[in-house]
PDB file as gemmi writes it, atoms N, CA and C in Angstrom:
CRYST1    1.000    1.000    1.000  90.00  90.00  90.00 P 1                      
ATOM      1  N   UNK A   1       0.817  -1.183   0.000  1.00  0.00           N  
ATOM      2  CA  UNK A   1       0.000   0.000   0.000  1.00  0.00           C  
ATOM      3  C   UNK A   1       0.868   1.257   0.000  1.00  0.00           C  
ATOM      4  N   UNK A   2       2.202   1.840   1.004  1.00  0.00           N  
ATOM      5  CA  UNK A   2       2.623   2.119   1.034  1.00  0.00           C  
ATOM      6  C   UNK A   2       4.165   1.758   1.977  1.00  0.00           C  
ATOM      7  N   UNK A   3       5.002   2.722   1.644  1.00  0.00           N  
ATOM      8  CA  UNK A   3       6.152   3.022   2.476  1.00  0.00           C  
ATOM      9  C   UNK A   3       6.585   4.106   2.949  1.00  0.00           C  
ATOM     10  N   UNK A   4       7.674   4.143   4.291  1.00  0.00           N  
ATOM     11  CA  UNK A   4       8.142   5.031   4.978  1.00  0.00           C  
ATOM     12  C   UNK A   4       9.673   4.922   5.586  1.00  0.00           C  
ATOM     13  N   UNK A   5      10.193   5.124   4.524  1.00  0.00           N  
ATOM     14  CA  UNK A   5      11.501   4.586   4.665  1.00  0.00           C  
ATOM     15  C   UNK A   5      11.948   3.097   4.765  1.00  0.00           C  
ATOM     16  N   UNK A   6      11.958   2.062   5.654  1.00  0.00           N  
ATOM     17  CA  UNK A   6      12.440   0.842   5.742  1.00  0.00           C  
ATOM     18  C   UNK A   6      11.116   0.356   6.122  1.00  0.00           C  
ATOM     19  N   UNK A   7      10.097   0.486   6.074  1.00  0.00           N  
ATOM     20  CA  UNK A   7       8.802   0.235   6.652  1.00  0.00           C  
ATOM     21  C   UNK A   7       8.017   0.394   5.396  1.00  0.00           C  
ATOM     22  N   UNK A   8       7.786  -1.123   5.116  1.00  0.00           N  
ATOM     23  CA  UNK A   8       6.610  -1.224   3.916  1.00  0.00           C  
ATOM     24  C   UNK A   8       4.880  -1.767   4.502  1.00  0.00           C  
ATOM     25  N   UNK A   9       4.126  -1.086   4.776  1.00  0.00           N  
ATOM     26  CA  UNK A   9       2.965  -1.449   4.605  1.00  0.00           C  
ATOM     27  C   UNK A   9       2.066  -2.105   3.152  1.00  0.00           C  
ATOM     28  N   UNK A  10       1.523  -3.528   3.553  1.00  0.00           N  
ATOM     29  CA  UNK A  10       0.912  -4.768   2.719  1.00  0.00           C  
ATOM     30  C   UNK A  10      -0.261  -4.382   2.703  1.00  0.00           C  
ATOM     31  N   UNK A  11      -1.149  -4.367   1.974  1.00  0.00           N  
ATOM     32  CA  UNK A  11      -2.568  -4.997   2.295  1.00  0.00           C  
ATOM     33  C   UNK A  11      -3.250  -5.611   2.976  1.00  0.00           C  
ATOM     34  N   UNK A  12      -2.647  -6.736   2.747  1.00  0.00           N  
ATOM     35  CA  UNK A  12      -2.274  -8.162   3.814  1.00  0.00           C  
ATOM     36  C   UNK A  12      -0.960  -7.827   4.112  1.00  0.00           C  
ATOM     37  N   UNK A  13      -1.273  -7.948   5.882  1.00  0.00           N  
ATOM     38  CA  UNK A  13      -0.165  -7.199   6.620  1.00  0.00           C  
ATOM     39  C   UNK A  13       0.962  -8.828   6.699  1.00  0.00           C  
ATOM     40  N   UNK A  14       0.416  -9.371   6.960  1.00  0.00           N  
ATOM     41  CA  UNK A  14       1.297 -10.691   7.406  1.00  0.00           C  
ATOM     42  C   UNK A  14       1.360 -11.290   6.128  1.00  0.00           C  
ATOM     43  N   UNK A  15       1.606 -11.229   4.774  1.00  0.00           N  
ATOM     44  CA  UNK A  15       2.557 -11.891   3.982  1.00  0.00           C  
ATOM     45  C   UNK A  15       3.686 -10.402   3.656  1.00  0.00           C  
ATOM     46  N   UNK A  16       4.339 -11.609   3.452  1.00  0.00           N  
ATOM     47  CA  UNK A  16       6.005 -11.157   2.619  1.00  0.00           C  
ATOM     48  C   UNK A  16       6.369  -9.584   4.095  1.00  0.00           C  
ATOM     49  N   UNK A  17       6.047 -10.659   5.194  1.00  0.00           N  
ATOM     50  CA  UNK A  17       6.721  -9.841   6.449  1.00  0.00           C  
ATOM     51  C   UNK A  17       7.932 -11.108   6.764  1.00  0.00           C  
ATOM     52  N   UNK A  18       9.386  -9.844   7.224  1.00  0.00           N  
ATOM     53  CA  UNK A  18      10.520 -11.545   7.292  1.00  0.00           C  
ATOM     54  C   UNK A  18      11.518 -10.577   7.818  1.00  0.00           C  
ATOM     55  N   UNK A  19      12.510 -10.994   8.659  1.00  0.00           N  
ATOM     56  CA  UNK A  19      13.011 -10.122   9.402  1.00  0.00           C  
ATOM     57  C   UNK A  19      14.687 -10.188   8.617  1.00  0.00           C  
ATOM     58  N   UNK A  20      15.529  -8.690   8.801  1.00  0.00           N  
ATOM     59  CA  UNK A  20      16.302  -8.632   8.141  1.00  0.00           C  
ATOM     60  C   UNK A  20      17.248  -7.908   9.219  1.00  0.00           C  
ATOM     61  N   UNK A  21      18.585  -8.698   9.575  1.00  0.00           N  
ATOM     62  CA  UNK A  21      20.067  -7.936  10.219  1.00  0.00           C  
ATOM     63  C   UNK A  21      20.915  -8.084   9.735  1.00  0.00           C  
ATOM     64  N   UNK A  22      22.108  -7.361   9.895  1.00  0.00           N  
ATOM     65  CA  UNK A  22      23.073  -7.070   9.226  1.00  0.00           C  
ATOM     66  C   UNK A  22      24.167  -8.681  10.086  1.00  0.00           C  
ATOM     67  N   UNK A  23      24.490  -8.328  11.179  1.00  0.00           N  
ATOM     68  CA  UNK A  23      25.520  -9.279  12.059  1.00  0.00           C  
ATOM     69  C   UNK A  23      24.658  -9.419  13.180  1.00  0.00           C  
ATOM     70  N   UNK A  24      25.206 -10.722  13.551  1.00  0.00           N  
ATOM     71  CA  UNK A  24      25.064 -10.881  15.360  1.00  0.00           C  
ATOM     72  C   UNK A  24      26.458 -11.155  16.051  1.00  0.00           C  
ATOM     73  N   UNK A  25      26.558 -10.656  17.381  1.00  0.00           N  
ATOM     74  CA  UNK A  25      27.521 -10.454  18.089  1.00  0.00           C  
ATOM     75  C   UNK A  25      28.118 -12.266  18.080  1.00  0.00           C  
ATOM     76  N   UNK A  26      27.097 -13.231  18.212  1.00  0.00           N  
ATOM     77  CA  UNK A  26      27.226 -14.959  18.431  1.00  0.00           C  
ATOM     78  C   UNK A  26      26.828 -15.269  17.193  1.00  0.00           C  
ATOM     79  N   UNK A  27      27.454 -15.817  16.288  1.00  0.00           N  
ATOM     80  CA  UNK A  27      26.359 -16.462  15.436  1.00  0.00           C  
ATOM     81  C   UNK A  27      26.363 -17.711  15.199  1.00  0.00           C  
ATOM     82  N   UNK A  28      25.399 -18.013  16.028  1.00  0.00           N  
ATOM     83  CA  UNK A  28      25.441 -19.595  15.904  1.00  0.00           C  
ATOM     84  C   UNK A  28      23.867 -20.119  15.580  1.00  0.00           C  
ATOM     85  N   UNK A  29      23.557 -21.596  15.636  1.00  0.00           N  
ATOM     86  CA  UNK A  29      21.788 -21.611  15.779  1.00  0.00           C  
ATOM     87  C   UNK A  29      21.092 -21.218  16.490  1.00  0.00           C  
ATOM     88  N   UNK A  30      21.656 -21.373  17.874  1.00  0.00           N  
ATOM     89  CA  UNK A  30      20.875 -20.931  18.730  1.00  0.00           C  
ATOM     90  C   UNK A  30      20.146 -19.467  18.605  1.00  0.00           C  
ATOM     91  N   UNK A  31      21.507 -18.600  18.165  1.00  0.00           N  
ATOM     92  CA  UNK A  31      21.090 -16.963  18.332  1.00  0.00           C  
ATOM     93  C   UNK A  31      20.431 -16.909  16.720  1.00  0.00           C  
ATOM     94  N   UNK A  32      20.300 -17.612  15.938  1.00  0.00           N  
ATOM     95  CA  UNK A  32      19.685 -17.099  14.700  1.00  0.00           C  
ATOM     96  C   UNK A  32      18.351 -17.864  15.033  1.00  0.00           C  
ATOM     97  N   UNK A  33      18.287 -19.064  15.921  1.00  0.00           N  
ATOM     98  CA  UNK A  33      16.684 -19.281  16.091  1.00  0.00           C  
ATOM     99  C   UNK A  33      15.933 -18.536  16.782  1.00  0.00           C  
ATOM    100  N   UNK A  34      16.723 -17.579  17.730  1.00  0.00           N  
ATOM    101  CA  UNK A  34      15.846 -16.495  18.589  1.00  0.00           C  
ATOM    102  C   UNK A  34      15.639 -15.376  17.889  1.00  0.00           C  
ATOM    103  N   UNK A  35      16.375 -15.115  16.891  1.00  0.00           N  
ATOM    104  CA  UNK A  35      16.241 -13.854  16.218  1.00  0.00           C  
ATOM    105  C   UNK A  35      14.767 -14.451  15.265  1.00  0.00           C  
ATOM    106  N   UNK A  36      14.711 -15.645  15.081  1.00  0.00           N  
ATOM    107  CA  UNK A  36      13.113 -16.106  14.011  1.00  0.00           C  
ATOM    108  C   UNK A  36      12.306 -16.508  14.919  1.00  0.00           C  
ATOM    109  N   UNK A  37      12.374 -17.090  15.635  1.00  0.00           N  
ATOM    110  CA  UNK A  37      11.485 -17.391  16.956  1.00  0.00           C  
ATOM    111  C   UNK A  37      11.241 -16.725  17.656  1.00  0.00           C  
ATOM    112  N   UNK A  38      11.874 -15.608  18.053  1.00  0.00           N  
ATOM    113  CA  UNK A  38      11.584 -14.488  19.332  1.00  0.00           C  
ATOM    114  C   UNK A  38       9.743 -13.950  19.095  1.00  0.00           C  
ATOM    115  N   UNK A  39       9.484 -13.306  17.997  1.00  0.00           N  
ATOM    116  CA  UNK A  39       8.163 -12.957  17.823  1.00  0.00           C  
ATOM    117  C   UNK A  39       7.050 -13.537  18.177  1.00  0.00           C  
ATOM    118  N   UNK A  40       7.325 -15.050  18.001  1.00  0.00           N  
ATOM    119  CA  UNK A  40       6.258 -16.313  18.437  1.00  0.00           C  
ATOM    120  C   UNK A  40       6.666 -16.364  19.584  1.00  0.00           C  
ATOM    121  N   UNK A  41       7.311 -16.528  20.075  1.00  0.00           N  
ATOM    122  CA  UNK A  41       7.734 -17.026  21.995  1.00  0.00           C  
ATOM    123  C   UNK A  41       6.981 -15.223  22.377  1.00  0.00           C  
ATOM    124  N   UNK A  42       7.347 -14.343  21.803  1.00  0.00           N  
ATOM    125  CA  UNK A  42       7.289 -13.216  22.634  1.00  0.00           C  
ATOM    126  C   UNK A  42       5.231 -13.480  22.772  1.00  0.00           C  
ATOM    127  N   UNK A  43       4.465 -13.714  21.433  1.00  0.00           N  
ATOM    128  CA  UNK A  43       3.282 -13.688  21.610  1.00  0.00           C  
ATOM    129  C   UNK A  43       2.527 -14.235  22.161  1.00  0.00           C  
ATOM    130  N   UNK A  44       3.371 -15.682  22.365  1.00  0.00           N  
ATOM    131  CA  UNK A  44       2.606 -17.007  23.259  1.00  0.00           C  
ATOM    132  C   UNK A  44       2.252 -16.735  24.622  1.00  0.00           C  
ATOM    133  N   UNK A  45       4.091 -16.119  24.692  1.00  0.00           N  
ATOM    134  CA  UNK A  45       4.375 -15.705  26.517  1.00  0.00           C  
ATOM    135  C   UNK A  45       3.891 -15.017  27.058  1.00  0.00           C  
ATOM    136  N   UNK A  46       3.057 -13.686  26.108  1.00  0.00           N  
ATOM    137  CA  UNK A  46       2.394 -12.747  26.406  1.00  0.00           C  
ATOM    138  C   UNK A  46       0.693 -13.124  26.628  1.00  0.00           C  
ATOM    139  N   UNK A  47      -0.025 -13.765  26.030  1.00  0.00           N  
ATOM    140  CA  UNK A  47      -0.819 -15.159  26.141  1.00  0.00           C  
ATOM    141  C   UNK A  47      -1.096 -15.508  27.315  1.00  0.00           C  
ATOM    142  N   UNK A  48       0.248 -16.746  27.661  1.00  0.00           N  
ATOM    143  CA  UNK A  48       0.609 -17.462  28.800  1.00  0.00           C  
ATOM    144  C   UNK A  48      -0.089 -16.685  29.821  1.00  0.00           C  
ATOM    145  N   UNK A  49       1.213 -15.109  30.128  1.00  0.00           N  
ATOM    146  CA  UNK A  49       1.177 -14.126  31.217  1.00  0.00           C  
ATOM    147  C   UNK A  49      -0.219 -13.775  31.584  1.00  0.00           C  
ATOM    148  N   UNK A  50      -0.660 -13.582  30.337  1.00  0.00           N  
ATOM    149  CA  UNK A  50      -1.888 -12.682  30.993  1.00  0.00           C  
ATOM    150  C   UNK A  50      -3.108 -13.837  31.034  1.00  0.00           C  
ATOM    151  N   UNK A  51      -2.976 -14.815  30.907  1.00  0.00           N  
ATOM    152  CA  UNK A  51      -4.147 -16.002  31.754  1.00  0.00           C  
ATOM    153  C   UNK A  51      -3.601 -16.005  32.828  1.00  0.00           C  
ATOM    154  N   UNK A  52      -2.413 -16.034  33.278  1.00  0.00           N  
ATOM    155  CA  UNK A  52      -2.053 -16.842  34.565  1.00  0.00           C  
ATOM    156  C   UNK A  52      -2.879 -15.345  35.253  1.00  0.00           C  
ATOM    157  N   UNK A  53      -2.386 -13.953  35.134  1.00  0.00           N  
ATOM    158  CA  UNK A  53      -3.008 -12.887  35.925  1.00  0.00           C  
ATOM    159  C   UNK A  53      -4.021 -12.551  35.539  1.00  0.00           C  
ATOM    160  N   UNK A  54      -5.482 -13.385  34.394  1.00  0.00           N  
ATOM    161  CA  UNK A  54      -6.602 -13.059  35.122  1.00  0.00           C  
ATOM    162  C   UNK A  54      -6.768 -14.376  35.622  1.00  0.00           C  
ATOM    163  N   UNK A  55      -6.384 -15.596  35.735  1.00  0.00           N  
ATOM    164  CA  UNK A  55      -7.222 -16.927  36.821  1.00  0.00           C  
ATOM    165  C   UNK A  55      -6.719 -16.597  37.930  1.00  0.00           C  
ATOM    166  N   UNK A  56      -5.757 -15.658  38.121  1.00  0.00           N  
ATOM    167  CA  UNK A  56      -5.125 -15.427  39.947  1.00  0.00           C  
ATOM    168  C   UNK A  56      -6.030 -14.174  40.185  1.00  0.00           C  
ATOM    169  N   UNK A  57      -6.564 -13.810  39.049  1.00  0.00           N  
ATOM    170  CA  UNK A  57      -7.691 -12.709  40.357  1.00  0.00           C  
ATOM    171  C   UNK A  57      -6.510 -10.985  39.566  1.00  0.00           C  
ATOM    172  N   UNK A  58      -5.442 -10.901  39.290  1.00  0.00           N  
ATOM    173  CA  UNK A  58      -4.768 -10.122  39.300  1.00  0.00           C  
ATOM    174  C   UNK A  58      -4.734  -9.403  38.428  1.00  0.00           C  
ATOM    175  N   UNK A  59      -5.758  -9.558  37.589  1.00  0.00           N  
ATOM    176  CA  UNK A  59      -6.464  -8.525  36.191  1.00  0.00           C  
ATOM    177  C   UNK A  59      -7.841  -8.694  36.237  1.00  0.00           C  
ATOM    178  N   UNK A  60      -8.196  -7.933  35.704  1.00  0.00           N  
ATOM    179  CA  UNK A  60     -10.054  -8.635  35.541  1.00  0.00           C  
ATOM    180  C   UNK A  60      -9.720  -8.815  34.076  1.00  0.00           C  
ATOM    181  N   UNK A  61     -11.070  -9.853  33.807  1.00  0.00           N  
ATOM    182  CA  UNK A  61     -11.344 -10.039  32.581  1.00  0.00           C  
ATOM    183  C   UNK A  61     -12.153  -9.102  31.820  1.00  0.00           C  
ATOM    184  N   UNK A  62     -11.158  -8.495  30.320  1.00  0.00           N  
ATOM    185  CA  UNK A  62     -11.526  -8.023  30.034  1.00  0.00           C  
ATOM    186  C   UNK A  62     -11.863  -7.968  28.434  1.00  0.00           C  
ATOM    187  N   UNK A  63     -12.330  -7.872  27.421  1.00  0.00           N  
ATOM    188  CA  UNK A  63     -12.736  -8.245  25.967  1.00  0.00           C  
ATOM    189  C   UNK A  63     -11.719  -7.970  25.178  1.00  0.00           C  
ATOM    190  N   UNK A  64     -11.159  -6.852  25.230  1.00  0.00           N  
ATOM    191  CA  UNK A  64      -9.954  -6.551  24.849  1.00  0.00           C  
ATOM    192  C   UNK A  64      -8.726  -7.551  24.647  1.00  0.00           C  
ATOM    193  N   UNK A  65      -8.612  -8.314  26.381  1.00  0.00           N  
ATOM    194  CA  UNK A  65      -7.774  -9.254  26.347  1.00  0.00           C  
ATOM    195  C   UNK A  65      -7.853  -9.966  25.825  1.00  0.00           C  
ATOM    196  N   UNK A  66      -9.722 -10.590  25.811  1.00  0.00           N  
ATOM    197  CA  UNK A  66      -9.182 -11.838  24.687  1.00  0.00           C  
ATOM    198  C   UNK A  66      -8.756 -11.559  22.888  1.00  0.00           C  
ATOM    199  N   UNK A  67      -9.080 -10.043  22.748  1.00  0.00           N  
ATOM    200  CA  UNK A  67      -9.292 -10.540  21.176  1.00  0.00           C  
ATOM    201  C   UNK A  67      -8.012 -10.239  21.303  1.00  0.00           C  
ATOM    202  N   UNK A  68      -6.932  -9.632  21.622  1.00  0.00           N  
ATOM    203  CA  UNK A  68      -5.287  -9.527  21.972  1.00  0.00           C  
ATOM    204  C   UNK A  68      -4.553 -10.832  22.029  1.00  0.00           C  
ATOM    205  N   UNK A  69      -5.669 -11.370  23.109  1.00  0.00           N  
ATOM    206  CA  UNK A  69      -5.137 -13.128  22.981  1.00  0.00           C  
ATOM    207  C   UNK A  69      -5.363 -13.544  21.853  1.00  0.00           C  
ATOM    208  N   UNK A  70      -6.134 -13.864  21.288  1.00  0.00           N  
ATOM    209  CA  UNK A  70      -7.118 -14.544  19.862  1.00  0.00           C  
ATOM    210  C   UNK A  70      -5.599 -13.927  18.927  1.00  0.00           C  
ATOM    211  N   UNK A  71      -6.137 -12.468  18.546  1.00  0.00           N  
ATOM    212  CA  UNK A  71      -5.378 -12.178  18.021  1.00  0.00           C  
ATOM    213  C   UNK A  71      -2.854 -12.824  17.724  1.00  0.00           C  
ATOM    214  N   UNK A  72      -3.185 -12.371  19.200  1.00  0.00           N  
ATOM    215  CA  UNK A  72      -1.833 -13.138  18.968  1.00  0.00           C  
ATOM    216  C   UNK A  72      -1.060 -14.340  18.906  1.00  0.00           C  
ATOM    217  N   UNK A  73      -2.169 -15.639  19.098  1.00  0.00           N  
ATOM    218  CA  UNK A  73      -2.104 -16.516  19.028  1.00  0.00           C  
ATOM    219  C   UNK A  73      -1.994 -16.994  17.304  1.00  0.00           C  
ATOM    220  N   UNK A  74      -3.248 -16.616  17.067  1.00  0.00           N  
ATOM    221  CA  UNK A  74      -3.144 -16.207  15.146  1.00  0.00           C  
ATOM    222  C   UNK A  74      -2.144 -16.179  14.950  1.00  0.00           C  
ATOM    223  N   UNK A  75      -1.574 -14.688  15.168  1.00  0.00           N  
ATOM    224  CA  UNK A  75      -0.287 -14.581  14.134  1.00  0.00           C  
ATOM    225  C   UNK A  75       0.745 -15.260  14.571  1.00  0.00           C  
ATOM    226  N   UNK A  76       0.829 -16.141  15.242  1.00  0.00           N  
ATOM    227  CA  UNK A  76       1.922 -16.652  15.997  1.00  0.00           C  
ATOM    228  C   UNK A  76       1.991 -18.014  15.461  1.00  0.00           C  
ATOM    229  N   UNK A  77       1.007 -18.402  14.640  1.00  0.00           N  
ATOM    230  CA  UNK A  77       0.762 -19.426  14.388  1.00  0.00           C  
ATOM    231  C   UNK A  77       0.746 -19.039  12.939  1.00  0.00           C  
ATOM    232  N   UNK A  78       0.408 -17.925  12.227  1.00  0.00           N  
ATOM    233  CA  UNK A  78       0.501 -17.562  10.689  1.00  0.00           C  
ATOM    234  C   UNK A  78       2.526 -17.136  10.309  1.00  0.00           C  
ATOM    235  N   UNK A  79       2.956 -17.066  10.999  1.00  0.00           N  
ATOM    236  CA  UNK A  79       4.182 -16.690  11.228  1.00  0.00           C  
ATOM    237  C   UNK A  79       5.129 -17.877  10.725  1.00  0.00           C  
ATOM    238  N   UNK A  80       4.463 -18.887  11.202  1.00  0.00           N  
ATOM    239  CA  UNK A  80       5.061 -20.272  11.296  1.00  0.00           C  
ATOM    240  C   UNK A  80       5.221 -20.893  10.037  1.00  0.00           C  
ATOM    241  N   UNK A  81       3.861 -20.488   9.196  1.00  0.00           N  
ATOM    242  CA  UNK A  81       4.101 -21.519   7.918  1.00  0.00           C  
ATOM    243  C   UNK A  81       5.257 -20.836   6.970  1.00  0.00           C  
ATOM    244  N   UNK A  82       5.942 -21.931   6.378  1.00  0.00           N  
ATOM    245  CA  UNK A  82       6.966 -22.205   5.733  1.00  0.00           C  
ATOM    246  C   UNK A  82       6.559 -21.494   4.444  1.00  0.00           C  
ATOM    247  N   UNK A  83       7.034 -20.224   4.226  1.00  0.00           N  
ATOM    248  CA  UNK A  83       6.660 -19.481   2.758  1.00  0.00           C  
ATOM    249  C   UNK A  83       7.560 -18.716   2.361  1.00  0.00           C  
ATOM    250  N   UNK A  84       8.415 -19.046   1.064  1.00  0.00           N  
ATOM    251  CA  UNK A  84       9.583 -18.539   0.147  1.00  0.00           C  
ATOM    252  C   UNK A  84       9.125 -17.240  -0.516  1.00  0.00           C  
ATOM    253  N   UNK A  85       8.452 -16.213  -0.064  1.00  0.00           N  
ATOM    254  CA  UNK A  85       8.221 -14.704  -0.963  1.00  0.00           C  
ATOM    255  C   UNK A  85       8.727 -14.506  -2.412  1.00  0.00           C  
ATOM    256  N   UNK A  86      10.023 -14.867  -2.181  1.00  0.00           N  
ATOM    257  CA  UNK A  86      10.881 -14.944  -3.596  1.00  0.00           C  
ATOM    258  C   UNK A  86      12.049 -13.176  -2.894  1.00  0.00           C  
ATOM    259  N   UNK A  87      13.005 -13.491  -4.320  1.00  0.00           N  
ATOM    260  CA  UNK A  87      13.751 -12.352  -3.951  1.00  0.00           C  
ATOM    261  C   UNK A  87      14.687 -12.776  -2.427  1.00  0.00           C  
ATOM    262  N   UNK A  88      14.820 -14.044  -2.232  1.00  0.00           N  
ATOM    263  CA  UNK A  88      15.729 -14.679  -0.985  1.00  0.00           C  
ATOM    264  C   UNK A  88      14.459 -13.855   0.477  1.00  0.00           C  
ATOM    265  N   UNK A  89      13.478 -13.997   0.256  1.00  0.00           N  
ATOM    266  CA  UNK A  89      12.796 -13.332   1.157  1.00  0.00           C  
ATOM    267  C   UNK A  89      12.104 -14.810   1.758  1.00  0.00           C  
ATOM    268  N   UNK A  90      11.893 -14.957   3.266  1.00  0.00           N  
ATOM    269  CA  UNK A  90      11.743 -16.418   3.625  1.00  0.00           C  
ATOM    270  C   UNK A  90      10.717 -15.808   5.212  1.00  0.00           C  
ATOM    271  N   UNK A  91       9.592 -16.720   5.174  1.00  0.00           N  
ATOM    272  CA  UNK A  91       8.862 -16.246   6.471  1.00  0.00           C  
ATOM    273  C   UNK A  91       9.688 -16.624   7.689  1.00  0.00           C  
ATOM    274  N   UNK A  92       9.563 -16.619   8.638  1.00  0.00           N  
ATOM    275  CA  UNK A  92       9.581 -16.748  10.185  1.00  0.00           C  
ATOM    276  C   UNK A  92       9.529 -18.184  10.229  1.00  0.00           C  
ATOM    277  N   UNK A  93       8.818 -19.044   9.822  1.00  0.00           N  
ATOM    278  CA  UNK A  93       8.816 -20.798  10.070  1.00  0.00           C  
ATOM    279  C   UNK A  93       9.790 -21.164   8.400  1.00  0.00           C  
ATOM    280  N   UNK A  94       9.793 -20.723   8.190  1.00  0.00           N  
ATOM    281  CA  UNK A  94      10.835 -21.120   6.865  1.00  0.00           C  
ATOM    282  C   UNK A  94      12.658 -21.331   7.104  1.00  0.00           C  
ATOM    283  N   UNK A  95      12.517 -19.975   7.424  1.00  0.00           N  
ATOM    284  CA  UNK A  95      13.906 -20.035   8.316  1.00  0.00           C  
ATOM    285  C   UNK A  95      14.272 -20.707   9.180  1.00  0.00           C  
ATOM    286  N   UNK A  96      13.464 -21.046  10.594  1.00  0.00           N  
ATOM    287  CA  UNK A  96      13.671 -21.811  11.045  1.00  0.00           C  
ATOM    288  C   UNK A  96      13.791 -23.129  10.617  1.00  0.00           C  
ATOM    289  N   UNK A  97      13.124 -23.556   9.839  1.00  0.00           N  
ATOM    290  CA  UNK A  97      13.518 -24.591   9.207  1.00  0.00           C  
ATOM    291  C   UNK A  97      14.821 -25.217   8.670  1.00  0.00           C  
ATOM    292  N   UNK A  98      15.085 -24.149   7.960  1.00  0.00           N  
ATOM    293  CA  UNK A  98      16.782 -24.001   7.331  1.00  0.00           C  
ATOM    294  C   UNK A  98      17.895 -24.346   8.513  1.00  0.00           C  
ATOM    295  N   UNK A  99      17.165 -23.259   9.576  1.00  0.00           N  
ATOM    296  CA  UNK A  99      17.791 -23.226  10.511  1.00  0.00           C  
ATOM    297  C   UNK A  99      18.037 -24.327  11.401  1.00  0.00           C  
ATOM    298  N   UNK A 100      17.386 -25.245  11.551  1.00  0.00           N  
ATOM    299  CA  UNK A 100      17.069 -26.404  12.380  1.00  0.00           C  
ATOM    300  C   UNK A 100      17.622 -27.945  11.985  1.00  0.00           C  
ATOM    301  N   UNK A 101      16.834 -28.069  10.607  1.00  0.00           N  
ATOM    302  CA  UNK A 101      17.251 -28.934   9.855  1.00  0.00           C  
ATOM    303  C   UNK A 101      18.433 -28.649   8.833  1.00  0.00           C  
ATOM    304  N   UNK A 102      18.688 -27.748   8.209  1.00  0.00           N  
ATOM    305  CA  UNK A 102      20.040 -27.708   7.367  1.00  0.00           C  
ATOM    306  C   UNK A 102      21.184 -27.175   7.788  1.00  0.00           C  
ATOM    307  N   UNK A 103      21.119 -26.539   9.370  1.00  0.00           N  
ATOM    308  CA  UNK A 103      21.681 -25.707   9.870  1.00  0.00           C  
ATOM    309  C   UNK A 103      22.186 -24.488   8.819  1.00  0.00           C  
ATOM    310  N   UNK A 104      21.728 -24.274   7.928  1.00  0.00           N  
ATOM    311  CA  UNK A 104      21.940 -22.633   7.389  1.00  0.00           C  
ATOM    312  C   UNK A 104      20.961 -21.757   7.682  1.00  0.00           C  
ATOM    313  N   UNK A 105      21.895 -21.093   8.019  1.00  0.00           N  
ATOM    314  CA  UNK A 105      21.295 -19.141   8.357  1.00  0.00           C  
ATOM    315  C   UNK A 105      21.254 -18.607   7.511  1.00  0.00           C  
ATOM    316  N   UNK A 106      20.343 -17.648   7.490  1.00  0.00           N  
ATOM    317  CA  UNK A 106      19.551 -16.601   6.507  1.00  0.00           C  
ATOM    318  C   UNK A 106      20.833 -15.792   6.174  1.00  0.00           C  
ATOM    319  N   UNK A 107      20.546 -15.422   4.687  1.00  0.00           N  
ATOM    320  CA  UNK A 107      21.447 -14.125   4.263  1.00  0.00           C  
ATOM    321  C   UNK A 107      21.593 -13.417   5.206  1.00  0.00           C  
ATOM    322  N   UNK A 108      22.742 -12.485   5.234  1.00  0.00           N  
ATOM    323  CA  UNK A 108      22.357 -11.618   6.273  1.00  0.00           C  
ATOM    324  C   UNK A 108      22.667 -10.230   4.955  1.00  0.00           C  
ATOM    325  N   UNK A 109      22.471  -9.021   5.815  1.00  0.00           N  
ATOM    326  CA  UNK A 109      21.919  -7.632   4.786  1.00  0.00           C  
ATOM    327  C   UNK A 109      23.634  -6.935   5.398  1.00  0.00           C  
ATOM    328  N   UNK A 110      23.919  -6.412   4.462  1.00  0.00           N  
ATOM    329  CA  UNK A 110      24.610  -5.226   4.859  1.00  0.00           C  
ATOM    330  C   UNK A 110      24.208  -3.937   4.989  1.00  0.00           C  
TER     331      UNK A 110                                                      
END                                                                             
């Protein structure tokens, strides 16, 4: 639809979204699976957190939360499937893949 410098807005927001760094300080699997995995762990955990503090009484329930939940569970799970964009452009479960099973890491950008 548009752009703003390094920030391209889709139509459809969640295709041909894929994350791009130059170096990591470690580079090994581990730190290139957190750099593709971090987004999903961050949405689950966020999930997780906020059931455990409304069944303890320590939030109220509120509508918001769930569609936040709903919501981030979705993309956390749309993130995952294995999809080649083209142009060496690779989703979030794609990479990992590479990453896991072939042990190769993503291009990296200069």
């Amino acid at each position: 639809m548009f752009r703003i410098g390094a920030i391209t807005v889709h139509r459809i927001y969640f295709l041909d979204s894929n994350v791009r760094y130059s170096r990591l300080r470690w580079s090994n699997r581990f730190t290139h699976f957190m750099v593709h995995a971090g987004g999903v762990l961050f949405n689950i955990g966020s999930v997780l957190l906020l059931n455990y503090l409304i069944s303890h009484g320590i939030m109220k329930d509120r509508n918001y939360l769930f569609l936040y939940s709903y919501f981030s569970i979705w993309f956390a799970f749309i993130s995952l499937i294995p999809v080649d964009y083209g142009n060496g452009s690779y989703s979030d479960g794609l990479n990992l893949y590479y990453i896991l099973k072939h042990r190769e890491f993503p291009q990296l950008y200069n």
